[in-house]
C-alpha positions as CSV (number, residue, x, y, z in Angstrom):
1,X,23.6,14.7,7.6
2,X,22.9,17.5,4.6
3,X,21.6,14.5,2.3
4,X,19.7,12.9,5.3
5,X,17.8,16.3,5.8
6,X,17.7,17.2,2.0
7,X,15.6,13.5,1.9
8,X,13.6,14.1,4.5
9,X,12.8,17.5,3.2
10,X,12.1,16.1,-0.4
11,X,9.9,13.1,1.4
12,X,8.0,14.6,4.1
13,X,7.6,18.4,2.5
14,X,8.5,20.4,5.5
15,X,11.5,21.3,7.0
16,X,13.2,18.7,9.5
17,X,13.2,19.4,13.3
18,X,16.3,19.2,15.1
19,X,17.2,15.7,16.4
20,X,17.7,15.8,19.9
21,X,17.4,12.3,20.7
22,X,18.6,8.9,19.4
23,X,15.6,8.0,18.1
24,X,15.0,11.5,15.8
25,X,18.7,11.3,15.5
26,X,18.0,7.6,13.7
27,X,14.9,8.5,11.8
28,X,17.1,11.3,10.1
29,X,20.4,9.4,9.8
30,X,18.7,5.6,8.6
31,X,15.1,6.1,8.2
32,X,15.7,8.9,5.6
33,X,19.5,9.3,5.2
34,X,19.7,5.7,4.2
35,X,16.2,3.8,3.4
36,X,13.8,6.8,1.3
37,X,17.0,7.5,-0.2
38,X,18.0,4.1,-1.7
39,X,17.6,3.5,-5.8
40,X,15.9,0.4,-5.6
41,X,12.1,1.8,-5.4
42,X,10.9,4.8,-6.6
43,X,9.8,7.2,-4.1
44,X,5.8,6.8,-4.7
45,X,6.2,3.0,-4.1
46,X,7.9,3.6,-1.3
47,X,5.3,5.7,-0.2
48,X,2.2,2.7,-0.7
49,X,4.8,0.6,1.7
50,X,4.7,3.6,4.2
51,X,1.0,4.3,4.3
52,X,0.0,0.9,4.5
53,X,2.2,0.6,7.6
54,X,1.6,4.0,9.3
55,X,-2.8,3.7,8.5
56,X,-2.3,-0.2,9.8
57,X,-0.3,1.0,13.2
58,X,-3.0,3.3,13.8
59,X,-0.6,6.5,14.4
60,X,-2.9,9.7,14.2
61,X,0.3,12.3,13.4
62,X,2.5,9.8,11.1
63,X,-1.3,9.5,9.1
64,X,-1.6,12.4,9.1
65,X,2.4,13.4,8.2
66,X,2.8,10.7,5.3
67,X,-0.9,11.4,3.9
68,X,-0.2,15.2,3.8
69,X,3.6,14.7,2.4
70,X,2.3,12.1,-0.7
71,X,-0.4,14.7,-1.9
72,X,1.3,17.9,-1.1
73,X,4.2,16.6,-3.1
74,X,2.1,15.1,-6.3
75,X,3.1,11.8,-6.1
76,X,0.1,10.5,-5.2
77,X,-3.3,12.0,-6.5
78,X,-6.0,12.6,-4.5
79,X,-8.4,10.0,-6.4
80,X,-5.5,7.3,-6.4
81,X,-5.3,7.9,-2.5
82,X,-9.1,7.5,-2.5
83,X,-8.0,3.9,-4.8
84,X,-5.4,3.2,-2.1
85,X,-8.2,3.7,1.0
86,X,-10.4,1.1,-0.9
87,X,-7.9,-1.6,-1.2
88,X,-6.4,-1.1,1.9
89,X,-9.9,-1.2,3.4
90,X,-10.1,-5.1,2.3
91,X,-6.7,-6.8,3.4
92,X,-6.8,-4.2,6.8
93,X,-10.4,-3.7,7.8
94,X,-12.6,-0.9,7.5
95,X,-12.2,0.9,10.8
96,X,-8.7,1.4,10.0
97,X,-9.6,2.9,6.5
98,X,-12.1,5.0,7.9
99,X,-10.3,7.0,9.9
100,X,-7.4,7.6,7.0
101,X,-10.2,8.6,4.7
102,X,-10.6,11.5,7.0
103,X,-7.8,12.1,7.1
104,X,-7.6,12.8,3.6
105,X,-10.0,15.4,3.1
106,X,-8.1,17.2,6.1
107,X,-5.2,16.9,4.5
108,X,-6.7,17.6,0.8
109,X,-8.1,20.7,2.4
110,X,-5.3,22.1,4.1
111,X,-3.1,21.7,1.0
112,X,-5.6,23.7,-0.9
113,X,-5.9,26.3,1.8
114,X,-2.2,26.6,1.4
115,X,-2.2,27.2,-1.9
116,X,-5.5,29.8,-1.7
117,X,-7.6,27.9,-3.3
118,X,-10.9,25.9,-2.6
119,X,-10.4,22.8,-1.6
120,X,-10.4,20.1,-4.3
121,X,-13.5,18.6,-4.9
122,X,-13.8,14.7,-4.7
123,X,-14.6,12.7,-8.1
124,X,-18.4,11.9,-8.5
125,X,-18.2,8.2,-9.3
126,X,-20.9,6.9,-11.8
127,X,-22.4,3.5,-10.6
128,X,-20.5,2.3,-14.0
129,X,-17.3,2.0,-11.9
130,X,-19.3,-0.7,-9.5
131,X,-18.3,-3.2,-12.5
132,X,-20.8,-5.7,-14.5
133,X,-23.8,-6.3,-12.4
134,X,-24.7,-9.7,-14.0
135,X,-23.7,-12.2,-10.8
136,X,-22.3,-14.5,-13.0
137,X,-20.2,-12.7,-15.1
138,X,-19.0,-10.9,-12.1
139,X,-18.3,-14.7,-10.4
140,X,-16.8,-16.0,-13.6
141,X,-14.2,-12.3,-14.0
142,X,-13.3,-12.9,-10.0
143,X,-12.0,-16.2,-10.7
144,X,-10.5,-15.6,-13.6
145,X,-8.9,-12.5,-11.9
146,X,-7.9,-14.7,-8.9
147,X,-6.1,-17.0,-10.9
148,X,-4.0,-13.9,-12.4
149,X,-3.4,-12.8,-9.2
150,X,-2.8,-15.1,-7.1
151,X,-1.5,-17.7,-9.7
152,X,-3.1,-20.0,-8.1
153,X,-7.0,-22.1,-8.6
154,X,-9.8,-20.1,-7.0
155,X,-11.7,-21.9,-4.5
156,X,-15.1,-22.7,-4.8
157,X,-17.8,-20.6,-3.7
158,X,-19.0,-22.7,-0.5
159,X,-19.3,-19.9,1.9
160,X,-20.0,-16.3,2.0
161,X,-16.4,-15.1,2.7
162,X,-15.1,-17.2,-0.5
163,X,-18.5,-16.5,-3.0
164,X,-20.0,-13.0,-1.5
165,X,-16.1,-11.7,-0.6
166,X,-13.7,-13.1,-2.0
167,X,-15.2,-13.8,-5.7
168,X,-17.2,-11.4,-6.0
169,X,-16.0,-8.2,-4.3
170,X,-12.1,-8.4,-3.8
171,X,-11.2,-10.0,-6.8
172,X,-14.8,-9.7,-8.8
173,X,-14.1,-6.1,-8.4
174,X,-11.4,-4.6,-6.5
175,X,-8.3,-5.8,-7.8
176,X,-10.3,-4.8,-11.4
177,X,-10.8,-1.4,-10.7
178,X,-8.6,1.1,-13.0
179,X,-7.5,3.8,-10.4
180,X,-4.1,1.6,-9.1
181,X,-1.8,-0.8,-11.0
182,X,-1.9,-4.7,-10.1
183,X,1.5,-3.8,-9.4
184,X,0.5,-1.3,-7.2
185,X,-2.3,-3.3,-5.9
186,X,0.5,-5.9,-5.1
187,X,2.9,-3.3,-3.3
188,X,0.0,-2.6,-1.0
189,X,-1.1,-5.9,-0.5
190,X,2.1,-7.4,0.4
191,X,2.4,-4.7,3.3
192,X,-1.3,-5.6,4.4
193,X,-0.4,-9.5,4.5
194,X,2.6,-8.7,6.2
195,X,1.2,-6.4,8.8
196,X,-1.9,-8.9,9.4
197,X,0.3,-11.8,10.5
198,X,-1.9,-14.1,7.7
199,X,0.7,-17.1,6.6
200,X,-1.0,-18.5,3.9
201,X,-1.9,-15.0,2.3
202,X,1.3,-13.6,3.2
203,X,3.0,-16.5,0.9
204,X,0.8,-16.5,-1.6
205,X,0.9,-12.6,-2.5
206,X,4.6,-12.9,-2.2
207,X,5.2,-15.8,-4.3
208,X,2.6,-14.5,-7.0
209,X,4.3,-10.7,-7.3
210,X,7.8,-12.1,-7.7
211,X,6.5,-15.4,-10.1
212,X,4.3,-13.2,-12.1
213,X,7.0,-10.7,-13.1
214,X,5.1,-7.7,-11.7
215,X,7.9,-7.1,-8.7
216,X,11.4,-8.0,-9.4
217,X,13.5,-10.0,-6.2
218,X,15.6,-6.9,-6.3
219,X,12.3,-4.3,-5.6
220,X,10.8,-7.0,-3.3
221,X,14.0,-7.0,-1.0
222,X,13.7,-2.8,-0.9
223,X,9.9,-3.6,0.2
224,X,11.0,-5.6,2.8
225,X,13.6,-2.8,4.3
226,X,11.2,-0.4,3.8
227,X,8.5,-2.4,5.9
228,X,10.6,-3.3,8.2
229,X,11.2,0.6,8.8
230,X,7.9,1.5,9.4
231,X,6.1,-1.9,11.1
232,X,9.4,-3.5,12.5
233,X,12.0,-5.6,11.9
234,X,10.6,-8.9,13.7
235,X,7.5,-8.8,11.2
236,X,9.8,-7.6,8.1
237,X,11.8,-11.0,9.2
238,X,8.7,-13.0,8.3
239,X,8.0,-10.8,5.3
240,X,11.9,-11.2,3.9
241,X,11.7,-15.2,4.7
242,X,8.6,-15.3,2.6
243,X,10.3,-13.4,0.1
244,X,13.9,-16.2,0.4
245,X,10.8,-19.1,0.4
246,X,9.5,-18.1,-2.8
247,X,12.1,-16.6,-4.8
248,X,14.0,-19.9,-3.9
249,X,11.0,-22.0,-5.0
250,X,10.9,-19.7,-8.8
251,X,14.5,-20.2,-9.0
252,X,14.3,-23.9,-8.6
């Protein structure tokens, strides 16, 4: 129980209530007595998996718990949870980023108030960070980047989702921005595809972070417990098949 707490402590930056009931008696005991504290991820990826899952699920305190606990605790910066909102934005929708974004600067500014001290100030972002504005260098670096990504040919630009979104935004810019790693970008992405119930997404972001190098089969298997802890163990089942499917396939 003492490490359990300790954990939670260390994770969640406040002090643990008591557990009363079977299911605080499990989020101490498993949740954080066994999952946070496993060796196979570090503690900042394990917090992407967690607040992808918790912004997804839509659960106002557990935002607003894990937000406040990842910046009070320095693992994650206030501009790379700005980074994170962006990216998460695209593979979750932006209603469901909206509302963490506030979140944010609540829990930016209550952390500062904490501390006595103003409350940080948000980056100004210089239209440079847009990316190259010449549509067809941006087109030709999406597909490139898609390729990289997704190891995979990018499909042509027929319809506004593939040239307007897909080519030009998410991979023509996003996945290109500096504030995240692509490993990073892949933690996070692998949670969204998971969460969003999206087969051919969900096995080709799984199959392209293990074959590309950039998550090990060892760190992908402590993504999928860690997903399964905070969206469920029926859709971490489809997330850990995907996982068997592909690292099957690279073995092979």
């Amino acid at each position: 129980m003492g490490d359990a707490e300790q954990t939670y402590r260390e994770v969640m930056t406040r002090e643990p209530t008591p557990a009363t009931t079977p299911y605080e008696a499990a989020t101490r005991d498993f949740v954080f007595g066994e999952v946070w504290s496993r060796p196979g991820l570090s503690r900042r990826d394990r917090r992407w998996v967690a607040l992808t899952c918790v912004a997804a699920a839509d659960s106002p305190e557990p935002i607003d718990d894990h937000v406040y606990a990842a910046l009070k605790s320095g693992d994650i910066s206030l501009p790379e949870m700005l980074e994170f909102i962006l990216h998460f934005a695209v593979y979750c929708g932006w209603p469901k980023a909206s509302h963490v974004e506030m979140v944010i600067a609540k829990q930016s500014a209550r952390i500062s108030q904490e501390n006595g001290q103003e409350p940080e100030p948000w980056p100004t972002l210089a239209n440079e960070t847009l990316g190259d504005n010449d549509w067809e260098s941006r087109l030709e670096r999406g597909v490139k980047e898609f390729v990289e990504v997704n190891l995979t040919p990018a499909p042509p630009a027929t319809s506004p989702y593939r040239h307007a979104g897909i080519l030009s935004f998410v991979f023509g810019h996003v996945w290109q921005r500096p504030g995240l790693t692509r490993r990073e970008r892949r933690i996070i992405t692998v949670a969204c595809v998971a969460i969003d119930d999206s087969p051919t997404p969900l096995t080709t972001h799984v199959s392209s972070a293990l074959h590309s190098g950039d998550l090990t089969k060892e760190e992908m298997d402590e993504i999928v417990l860690q997903f399964a802890t905070y969206y469920g163990f029926a859709k971490g089942e489809a997330l850990h098949d995907a996982a068997e499917a592909a690292w099957a396939k690279k073995s092979a």
